[in-house]
MARNURO-355106 format. One record per residue (C-alpha): chain; residue in three letters; x, y, z; residue number from 0. Coordinates in steps of 0.2 Angstrom, whole numbers. Example, Ala and Ser with C-alpha at 12.3 -4.5 7.8 and 13.67 -1.06 7.14 Angstrom:
<nodes>
+---+-----+-------+-------+-------+-----+
| c |   r |     x |     y |     z |   k |
+---+-----+-------+-------+-------+-----+
| A | ala |    62 |   -22 |    39 |   0 |
| A | ser |    68 |    -5 |    36 |   1 |
+---+-----+-------+-------+-------+-----+
</nodes>
This chain:
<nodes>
+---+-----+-------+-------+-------+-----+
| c |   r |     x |     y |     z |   k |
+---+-----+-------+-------+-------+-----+
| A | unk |  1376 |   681 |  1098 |   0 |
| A | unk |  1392 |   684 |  1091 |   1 |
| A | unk |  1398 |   678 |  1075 |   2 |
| A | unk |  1411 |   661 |  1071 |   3 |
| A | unk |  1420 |   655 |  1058 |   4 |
| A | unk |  1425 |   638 |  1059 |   5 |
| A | unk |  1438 |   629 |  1049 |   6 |
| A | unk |  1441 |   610 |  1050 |   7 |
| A | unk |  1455 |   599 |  1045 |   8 |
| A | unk |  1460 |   594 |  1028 |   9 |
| A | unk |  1462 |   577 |  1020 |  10 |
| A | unk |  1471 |   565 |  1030 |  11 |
| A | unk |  1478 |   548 |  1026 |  12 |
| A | unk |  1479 |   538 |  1043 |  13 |
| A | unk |  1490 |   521 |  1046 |  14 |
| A | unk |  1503 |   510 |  1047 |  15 |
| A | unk |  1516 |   512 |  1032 |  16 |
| A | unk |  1506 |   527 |  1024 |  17 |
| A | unk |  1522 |   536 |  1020 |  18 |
| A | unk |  1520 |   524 |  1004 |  19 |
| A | unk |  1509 |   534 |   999 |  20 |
| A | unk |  1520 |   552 |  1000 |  21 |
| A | unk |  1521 |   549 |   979 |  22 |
| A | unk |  1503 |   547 |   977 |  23 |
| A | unk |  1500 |   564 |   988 |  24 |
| A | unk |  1514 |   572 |   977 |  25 |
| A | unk |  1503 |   568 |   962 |  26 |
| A | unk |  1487 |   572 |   970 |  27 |
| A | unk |  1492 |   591 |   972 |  28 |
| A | unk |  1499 |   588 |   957 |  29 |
| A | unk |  1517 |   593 |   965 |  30 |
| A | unk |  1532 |   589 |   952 |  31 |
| A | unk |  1547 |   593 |   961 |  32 |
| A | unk |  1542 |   593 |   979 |  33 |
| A | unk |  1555 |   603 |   993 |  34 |
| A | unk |  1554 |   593 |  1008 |  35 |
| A | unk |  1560 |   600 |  1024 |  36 |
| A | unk |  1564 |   595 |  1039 |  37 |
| A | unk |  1580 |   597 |  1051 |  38 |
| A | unk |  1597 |   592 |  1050 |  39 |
| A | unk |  1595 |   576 |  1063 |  40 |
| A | unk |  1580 |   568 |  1054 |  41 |
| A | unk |  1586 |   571 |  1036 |  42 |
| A | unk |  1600 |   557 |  1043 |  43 |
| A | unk |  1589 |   548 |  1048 |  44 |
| A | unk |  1582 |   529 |  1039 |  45 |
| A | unk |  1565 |   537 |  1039 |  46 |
| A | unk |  1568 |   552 |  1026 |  47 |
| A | unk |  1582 |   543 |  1017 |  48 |
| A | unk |  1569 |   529 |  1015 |  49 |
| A | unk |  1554 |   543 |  1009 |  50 |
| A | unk |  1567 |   552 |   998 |  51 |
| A | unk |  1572 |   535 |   988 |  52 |
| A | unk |  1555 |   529 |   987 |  53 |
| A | unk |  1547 |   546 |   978 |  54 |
| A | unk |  1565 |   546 |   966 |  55 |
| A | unk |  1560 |   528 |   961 |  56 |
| A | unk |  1543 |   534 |   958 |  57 |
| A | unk |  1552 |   547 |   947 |  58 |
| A | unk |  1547 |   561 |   958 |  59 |
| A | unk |  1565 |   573 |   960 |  60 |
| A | unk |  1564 |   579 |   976 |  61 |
| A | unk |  1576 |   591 |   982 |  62 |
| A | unk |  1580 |   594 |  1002 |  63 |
| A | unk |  1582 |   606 |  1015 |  64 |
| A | unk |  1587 |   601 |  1030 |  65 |
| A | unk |  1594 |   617 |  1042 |  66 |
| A | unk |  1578 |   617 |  1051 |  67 |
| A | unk |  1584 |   622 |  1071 |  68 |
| A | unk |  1573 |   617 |  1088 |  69 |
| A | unk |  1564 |   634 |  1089 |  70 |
| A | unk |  1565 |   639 |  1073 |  71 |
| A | unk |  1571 |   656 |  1065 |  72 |
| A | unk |  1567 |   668 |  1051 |  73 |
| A | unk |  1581 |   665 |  1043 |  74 |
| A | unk |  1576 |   646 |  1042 |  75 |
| A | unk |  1563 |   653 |  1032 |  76 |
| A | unk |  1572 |   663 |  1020 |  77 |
| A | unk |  1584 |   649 |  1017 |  78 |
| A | unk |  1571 |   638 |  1014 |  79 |
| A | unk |  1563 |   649 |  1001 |  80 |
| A | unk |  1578 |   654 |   994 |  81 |
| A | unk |  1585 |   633 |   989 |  82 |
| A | unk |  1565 |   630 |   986 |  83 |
| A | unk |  1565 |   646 |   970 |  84 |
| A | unk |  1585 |   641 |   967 |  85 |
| A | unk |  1579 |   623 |   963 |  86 |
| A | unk |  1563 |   628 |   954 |  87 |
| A | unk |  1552 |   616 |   966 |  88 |
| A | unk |  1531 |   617 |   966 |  89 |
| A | unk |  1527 |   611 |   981 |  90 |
| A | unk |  1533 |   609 |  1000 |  91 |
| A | unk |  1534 |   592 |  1011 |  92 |
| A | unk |  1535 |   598 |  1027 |  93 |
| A | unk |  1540 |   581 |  1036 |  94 |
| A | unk |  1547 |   582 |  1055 |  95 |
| A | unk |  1542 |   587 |  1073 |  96 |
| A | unk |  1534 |   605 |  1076 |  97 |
| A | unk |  1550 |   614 |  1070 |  98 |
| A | unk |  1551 |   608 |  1051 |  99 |
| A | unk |  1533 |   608 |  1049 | 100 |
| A | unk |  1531 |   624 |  1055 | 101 |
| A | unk |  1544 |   630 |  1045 | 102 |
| A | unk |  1540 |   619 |  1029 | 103 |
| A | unk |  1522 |   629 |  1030 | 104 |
| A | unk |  1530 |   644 |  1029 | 105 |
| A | unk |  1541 |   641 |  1014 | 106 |
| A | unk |  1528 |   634 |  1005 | 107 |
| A | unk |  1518 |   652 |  1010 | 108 |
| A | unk |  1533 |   664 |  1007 | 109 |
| A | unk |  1537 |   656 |   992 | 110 |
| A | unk |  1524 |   666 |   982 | 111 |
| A | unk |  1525 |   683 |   994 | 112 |
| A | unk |  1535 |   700 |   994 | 113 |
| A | unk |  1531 |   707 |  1010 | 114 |
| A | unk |  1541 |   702 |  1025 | 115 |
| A | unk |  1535 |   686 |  1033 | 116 |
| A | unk |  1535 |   698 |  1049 | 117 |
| A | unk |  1519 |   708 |  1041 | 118 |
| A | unk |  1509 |   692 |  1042 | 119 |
| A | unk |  1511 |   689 |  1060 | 120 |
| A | unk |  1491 |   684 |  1068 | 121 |
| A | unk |  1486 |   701 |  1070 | 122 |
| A | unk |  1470 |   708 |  1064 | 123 |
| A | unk |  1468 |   703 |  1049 | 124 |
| A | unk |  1487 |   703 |  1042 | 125 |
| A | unk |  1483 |   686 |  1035 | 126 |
| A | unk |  1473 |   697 |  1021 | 127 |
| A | unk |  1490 |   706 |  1014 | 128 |
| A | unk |  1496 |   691 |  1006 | 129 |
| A | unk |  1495 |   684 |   985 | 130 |
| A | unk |  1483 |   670 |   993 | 131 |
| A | unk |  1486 |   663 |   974 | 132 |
| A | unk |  1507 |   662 |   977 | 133 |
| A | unk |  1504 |   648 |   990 | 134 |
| A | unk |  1512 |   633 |   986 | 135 |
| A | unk |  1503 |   617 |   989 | 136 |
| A | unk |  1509 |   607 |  1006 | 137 |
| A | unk |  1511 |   590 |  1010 | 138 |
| A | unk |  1513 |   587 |  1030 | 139 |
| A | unk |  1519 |   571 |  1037 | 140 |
| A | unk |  1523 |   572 |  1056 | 141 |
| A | unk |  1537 |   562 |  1067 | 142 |
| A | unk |  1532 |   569 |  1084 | 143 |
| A | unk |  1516 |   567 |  1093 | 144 |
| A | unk |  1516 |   583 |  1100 | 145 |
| A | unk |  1513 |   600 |  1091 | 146 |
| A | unk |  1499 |   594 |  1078 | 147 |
| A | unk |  1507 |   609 |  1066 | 148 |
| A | unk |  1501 |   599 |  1052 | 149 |
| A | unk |  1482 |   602 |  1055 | 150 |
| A | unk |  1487 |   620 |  1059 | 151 |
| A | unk |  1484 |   634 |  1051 | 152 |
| A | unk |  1500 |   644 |  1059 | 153 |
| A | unk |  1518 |   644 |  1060 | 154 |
| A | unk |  1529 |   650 |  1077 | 155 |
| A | unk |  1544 |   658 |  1070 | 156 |
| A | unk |  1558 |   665 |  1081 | 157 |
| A | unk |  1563 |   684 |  1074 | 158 |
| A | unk |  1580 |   685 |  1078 | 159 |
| A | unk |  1578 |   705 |  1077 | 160 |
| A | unk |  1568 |   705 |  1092 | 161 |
| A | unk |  1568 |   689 |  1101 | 162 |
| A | unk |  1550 |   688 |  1099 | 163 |
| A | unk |  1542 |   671 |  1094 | 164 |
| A | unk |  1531 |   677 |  1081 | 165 |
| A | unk |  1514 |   666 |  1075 | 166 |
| A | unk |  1512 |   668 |  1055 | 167 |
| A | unk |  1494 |   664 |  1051 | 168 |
| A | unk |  1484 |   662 |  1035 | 169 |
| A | unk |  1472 |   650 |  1030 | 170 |
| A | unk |  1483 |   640 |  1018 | 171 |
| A | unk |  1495 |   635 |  1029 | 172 |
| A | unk |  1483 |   621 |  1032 | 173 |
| A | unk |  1490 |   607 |  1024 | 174 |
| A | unk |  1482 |   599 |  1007 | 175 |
| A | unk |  1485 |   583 |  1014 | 176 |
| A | unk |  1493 |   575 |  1030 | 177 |
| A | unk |  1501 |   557 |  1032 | 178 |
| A | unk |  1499 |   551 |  1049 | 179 |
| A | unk |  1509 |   535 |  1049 | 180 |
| A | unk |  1515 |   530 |  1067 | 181 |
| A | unk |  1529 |   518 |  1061 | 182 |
| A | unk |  1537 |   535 |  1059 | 183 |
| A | unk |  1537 |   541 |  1080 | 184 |
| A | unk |  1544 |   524 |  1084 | 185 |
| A | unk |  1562 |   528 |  1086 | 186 |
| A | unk |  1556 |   544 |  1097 | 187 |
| A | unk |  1566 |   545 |  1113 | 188 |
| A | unk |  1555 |   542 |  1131 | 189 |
| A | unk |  1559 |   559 |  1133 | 190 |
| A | unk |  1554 |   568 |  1118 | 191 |
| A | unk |  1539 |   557 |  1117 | 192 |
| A | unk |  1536 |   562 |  1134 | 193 |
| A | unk |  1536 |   581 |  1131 | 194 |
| A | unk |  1528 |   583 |  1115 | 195 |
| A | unk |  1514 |   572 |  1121 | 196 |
| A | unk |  1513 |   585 |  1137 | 197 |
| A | unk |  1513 |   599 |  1122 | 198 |
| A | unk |  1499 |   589 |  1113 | 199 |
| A | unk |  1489 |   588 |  1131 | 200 |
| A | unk |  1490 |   607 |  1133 | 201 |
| A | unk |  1484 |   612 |  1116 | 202 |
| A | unk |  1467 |   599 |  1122 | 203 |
| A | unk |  1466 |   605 |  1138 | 204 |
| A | unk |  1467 |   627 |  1134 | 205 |
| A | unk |  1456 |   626 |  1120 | 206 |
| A | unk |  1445 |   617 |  1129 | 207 |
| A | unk |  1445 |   629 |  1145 | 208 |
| A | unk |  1446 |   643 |  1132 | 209 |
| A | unk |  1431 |   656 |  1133 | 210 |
| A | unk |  1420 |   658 |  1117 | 211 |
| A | unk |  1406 |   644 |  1109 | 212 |
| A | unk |  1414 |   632 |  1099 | 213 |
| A | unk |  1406 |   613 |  1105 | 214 |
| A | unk |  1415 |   606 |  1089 | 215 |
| A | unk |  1432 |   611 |  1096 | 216 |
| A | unk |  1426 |   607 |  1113 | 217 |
| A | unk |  1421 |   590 |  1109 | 218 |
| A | unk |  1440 |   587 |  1099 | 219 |
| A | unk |  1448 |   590 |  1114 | 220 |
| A | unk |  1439 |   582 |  1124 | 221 |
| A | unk |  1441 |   566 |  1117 | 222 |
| A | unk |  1460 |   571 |  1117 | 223 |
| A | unk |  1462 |   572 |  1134 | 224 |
| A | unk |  1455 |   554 |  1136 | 225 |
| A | unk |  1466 |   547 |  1122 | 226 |
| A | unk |  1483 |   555 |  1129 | 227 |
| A | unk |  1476 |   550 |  1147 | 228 |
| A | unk |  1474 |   532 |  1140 | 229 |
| A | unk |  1490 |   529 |  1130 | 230 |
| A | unk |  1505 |   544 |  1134 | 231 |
| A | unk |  1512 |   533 |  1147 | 232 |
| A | unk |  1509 |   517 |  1135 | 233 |
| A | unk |  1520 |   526 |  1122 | 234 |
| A | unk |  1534 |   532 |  1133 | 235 |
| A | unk |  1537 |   516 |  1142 | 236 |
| A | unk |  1536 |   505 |  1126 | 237 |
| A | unk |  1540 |   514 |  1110 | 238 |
| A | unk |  1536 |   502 |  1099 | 239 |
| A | unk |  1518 |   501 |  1106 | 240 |
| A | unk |  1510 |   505 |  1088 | 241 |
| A | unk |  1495 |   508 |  1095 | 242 |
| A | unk |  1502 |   519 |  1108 | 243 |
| A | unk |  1510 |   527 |  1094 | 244 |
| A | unk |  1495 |   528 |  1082 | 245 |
| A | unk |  1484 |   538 |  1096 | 246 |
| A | unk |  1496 |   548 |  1101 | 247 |
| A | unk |  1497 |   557 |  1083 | 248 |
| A | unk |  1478 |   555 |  1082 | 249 |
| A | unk |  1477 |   566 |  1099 | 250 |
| A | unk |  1492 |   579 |  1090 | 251 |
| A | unk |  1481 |   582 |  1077 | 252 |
| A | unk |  1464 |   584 |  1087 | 253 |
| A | unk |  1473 |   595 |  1100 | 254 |
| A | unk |  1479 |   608 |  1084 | 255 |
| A | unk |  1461 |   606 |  1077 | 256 |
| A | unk |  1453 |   611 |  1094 | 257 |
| A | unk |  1466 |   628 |  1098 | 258 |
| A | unk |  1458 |   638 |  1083 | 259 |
| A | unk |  1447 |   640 |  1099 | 260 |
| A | unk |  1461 |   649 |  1108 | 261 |
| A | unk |  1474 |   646 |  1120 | 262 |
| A | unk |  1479 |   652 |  1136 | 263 |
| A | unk |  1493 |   659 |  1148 | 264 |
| A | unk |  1501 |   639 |  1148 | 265 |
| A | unk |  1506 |   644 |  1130 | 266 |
| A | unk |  1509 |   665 |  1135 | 267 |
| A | unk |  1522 |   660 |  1147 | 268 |
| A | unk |  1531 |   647 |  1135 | 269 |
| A | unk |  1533 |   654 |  1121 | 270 |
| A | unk |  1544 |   669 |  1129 | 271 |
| A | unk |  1558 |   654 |  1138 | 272 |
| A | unk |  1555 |   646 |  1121 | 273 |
| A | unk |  1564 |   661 |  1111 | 274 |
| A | unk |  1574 |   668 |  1126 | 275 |
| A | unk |  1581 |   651 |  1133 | 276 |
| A | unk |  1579 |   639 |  1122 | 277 |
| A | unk |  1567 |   626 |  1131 | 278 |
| A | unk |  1561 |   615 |  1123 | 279 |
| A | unk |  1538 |   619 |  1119 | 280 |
| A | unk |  1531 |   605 |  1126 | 281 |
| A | unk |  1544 |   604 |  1142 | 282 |
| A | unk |  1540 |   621 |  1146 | 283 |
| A | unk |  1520 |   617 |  1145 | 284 |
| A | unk |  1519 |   603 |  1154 | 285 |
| A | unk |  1530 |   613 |  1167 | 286 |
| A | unk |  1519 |   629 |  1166 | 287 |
| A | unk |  1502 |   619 |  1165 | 288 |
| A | unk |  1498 |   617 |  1183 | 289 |
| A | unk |  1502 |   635 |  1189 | 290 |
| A | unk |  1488 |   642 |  1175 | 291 |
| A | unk |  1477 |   629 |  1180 | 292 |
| A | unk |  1477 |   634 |  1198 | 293 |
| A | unk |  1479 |   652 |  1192 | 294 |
| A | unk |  1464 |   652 |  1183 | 295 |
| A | unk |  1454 |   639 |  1194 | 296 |
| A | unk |  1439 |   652 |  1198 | 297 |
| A | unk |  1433 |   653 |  1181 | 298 |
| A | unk |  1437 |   635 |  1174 | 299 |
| A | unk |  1432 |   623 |  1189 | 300 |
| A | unk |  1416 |   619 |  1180 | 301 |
| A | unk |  1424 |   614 |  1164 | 302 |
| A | unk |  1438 |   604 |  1173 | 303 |
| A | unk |  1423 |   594 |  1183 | 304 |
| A | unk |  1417 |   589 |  1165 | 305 |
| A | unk |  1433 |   583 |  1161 | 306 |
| A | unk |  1435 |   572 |  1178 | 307 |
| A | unk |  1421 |   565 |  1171 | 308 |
| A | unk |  1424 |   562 |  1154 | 309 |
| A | unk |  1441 |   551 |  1159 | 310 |
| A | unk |  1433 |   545 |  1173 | 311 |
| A | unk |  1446 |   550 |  1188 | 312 |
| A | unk |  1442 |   543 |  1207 | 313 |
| A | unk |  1432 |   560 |  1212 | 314 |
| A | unk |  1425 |   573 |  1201 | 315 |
| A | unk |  1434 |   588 |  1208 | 316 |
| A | unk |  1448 |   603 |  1202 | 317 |
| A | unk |  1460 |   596 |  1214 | 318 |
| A | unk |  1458 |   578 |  1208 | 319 |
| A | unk |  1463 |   585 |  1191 | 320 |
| A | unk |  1476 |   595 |  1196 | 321 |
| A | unk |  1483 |   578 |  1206 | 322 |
| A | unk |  1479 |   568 |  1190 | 323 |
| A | unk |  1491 |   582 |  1183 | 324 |
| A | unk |  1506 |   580 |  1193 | 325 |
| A | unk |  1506 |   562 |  1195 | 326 |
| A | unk |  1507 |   562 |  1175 | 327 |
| A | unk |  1524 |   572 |  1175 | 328 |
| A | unk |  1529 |   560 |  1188 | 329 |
| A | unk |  1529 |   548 |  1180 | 330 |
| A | unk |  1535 |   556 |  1164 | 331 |
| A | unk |  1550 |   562 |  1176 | 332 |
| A | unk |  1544 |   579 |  1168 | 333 |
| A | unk |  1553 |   594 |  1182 | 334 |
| A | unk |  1539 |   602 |  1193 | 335 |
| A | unk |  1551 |   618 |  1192 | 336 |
| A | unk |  1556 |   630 |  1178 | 337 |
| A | unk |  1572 |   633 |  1192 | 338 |
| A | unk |  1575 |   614 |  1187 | 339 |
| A | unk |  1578 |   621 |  1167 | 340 |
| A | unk |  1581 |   636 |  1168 | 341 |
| A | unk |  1596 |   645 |  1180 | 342 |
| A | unk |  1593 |   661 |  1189 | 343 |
| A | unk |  1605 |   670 |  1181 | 344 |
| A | unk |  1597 |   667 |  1167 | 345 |
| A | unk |  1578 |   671 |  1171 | 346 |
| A | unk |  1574 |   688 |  1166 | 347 |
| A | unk |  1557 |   690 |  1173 | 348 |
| A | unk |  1554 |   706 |  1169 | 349 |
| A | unk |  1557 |   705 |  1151 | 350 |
| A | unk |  1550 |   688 |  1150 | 351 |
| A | unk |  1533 |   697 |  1159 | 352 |
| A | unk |  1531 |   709 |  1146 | 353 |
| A | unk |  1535 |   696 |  1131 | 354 |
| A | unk |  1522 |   685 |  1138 | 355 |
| A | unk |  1508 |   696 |  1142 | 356 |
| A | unk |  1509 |   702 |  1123 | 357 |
| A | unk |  1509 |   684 |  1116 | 358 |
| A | unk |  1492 |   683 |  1106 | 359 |
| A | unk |  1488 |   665 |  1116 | 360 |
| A | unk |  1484 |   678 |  1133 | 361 |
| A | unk |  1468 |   685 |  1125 | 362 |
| A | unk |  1459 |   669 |  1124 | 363 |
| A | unk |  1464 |   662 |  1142 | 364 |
| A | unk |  1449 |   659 |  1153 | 365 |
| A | unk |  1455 |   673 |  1165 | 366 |
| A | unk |  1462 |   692 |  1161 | 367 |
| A | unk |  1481 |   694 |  1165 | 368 |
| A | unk |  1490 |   708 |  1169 | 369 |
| A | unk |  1509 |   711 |  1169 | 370 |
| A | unk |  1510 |   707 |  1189 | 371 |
| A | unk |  1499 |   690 |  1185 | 372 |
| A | unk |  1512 |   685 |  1172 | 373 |
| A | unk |  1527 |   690 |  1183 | 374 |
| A | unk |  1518 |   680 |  1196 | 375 |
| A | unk |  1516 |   665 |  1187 | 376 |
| A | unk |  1533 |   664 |  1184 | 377 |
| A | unk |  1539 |   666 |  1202 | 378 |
| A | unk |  1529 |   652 |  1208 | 379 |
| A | unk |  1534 |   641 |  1192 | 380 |
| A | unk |  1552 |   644 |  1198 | 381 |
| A | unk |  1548 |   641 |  1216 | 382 |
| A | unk |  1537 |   625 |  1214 | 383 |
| A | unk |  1525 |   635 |  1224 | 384 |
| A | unk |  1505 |   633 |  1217 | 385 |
| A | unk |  1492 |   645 |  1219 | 386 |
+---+-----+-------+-------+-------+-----+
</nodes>
């Protein structure tokens, strides 16, 4: 039998208005001049001018950084670490969608390190190279309810060098403690709200269909599934659905808990377009997911019967699902072609191919790929065409 180590969430403070409480997590983690980070949209915005008045009147001097970009860069990073040491801060507030947490994680990481943040990428075990004592401690407070970054232990960050997304892994990029307040994803366009919720739906539904013996994670996502089945399209077509809003981030967070299972080819082919053309993540999942699922039917049919099941749809089958599937981006006026995104001219699927079959999520997806599967895969996502 083979050997797991599992790692669960952290300590999370769940509800309406708990970004209150961002002063008391500060002092928790005994933070004393936080950083927090997030891009240059939201640090307009009511919701972090409200956050950075409220910890100053609790005599907590923040300072901010706020260059964060959709598909963030390395040299995000290395500005971020740069105003963090400049301004003599302790710890990181990583507050935003998938972009400034992701990059908030790896300031507070970087922070204490020497080595290139390159030499950390989730390979082997790279994660062991770094002063694990140089961490800064992190606070996490998501806007999105999509990418569940904040119970993650990774950061997807673009190397301009290459043009490779890279995922920068160590155990303390787990956040010491996450704010899930959904007052905070109310203002959230139809459309963003849309796709990172499709982002959120692909994270439950590889890790689930992920090869390997991990019933926790199984059970997370799951319960995911059910909840993004039951309130996604509550949350798109009535934004200030609290309720909506609240599961929403609940299912975020469960779906990140449940991918230290693995991921699959739905994430392999994104995150290429993701660097190379600047598509937004959770677009290009939900774009992508019912091409893998067909792709990979023969070895997951079993599992997708379960989930049927589990959500209760009209007939237990794969096709039903698959149905279920479409019908959701319907309604979610999500494309059912990459074409519809991405212009010809623009696709190159041979570079794309390789990029893709070298992304770490195509060793855990349900079925082996080749370099034809993936050049495959693209073609039929750019023709509508399904296996």
């Amino acid at each position: 039998m083979k050997k797991y180590n599992w790692n669960y969430p952290t300590t999370m403070w769940v509800g309406e208005n708990r970004i209150k409480d961002l002063g008391s997590a500060c002092k928790n983690l005994n933070i004393k001049k936080p950083l927090l980070v997030t891009d240059d949209g939201l640090s307009q915005s009511d919701i972090v001018k409200n956050a950075l008045s409220d910890l100053k009147k609790k005599e907590i001097p923040v300072e901010l950084y706020s260059n964060v970009i959709g598909n963030p860069t390395g040299t995000n990073v290395s500005e971020g670490v740069e105003y963090y040491k400049k301004n003599n801060c302790d710890g990181v507030i990583a507050f935003g969608g998938g972009s400034g947490l992701d990059v908030g994680k790896a300031v507070a990481f970087m922070s204490g390190q020497t080595l290139p943040i390159w030499d950390f990428e989730d390979v082997g075990d790279n994660w062991t190279k770094a002063n694990s004592n140089k961490i800064a401690p992190i606070i996490a407070v998501p806007t999105t309810a999509g990418t569940g970054s904040e119970t993650g232990r990774a950061s997807v960050i673009l190397n301009e060098k290459t043009g490779v997304k890279n995922i920068i892994f160590h155990p303390k990029f787990l956040p010491s403690i996450v704010i899930l307040d959904p007052f905070l994803t109310v203002k959230l366009p139809p459309k963003i709200t849309a796709a990172t919720g499709m982002d959120a739906l692909a994270h439950c539904l590889e890790a689930y269909c992920a090869f390997g013996y991990h019933p926790m994670a199984d059970g997370i996502a799951l319960e995911g599934i059910r909840i993004i089945d039951k309130w996604l399209l509550r949350a798109v077509e009535n934004g200030s659905d609290i309720k909506a809003r609240m599961n929403m981030l609940t299912a975020a967070s469960m779906g990140s808990t449940a991918f230290q299972k693995g991921l699959g080819a739905i994430h392999s082919l994104s995150h290429p377009v993701n660097a190379l053309n600047n598509i937004h993540h959770g677009l290009s999942n939900a774009i992508f997911m019912p091409y893998v699922l067909t792709f990979n039917k023969d070895v997951i049919e079993k599992r997708i019967i379960k989930i049927c099941k589990y959500i209760e749809l009209k007939n237990y089958t794969f096709n039903e699902f698959i149905k279920w599937v479409l019908n959701l981006r319907t309604k979610l006026n999500i494309p059912h072609k990459l074409s519809e995104v991405i212009k010809e001219e623009d696709f190159n699927i041979e570079k794309l191919s390789k990029m893709a079959l070298n992304d770490p999520s195509t060793t855990t997806n349900p079925k082996e790929l080749s370099i034809d599967d993936m050049k495959i895969l693209y073609e039929h996502s750019m023709s509508g065409k399904l296996f």
